[in-house]
N, C-alpha and C positions, 0 to 999 in steps of 0.2 A: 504494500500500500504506500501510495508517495503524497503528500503532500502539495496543493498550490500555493499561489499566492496568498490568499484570502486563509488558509489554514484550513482546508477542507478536507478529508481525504479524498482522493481519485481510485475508484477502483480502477483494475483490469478489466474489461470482458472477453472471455473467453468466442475464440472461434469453430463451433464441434463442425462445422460441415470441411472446415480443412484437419482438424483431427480424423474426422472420419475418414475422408479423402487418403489422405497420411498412412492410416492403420490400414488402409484396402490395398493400397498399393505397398505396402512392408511385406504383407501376407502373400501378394502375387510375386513379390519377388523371390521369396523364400518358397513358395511352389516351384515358381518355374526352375529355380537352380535344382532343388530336388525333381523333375522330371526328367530332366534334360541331363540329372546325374545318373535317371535310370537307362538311357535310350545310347548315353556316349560311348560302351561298349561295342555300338553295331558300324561305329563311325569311321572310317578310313582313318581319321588322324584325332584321336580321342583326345590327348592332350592341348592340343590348338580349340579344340571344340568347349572342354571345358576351359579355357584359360581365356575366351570369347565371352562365354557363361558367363565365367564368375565376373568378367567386366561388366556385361549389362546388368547381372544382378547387384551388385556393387552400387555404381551409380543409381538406380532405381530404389535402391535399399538408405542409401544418403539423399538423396531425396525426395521421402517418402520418411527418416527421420526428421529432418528439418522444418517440413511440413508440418509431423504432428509439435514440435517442438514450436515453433511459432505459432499454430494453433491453442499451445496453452497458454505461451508467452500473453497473447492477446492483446485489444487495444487499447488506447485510454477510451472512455465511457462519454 
């Protein structure tokens, strides 16, 4: 809680549709690497394949914390 000028307190409000947004996209990210950890055995070059993988789940996975993380942050009211 911060303070204004005047001595009021200012809440935070929170953002759930970018929390939410946030927690849908962590969870697809963490499927798709566990799917595509199931299928990389069949692949001509398995380690390029996951090492692909883990990049886009990666990124997807940091942006998709950040998101829920600024949705709690939230904004002044």
């Amino acid at each position: 809680m911060f303070l204004n000028s005047n001595l009021a307190p200012v809440m935070q409000q929170r953002n759930p549709r970018l929390i939410a947004v946030g927690s849908a996209l962590l969870i697809l990210a963490i499927a798709f690497f566990l799917f595509m950890l199931s299928i990389a055995s069949k692949s001509t070059d398995p380690a390029e394949l996951m090492r692909t993988v883990g990049t886009v789940s990666g990124v997807v996975g940091g942006l998709a914390i950040a998101m829920i993380v600024g949705g709690r942050i939230g904004k002044k009211a």
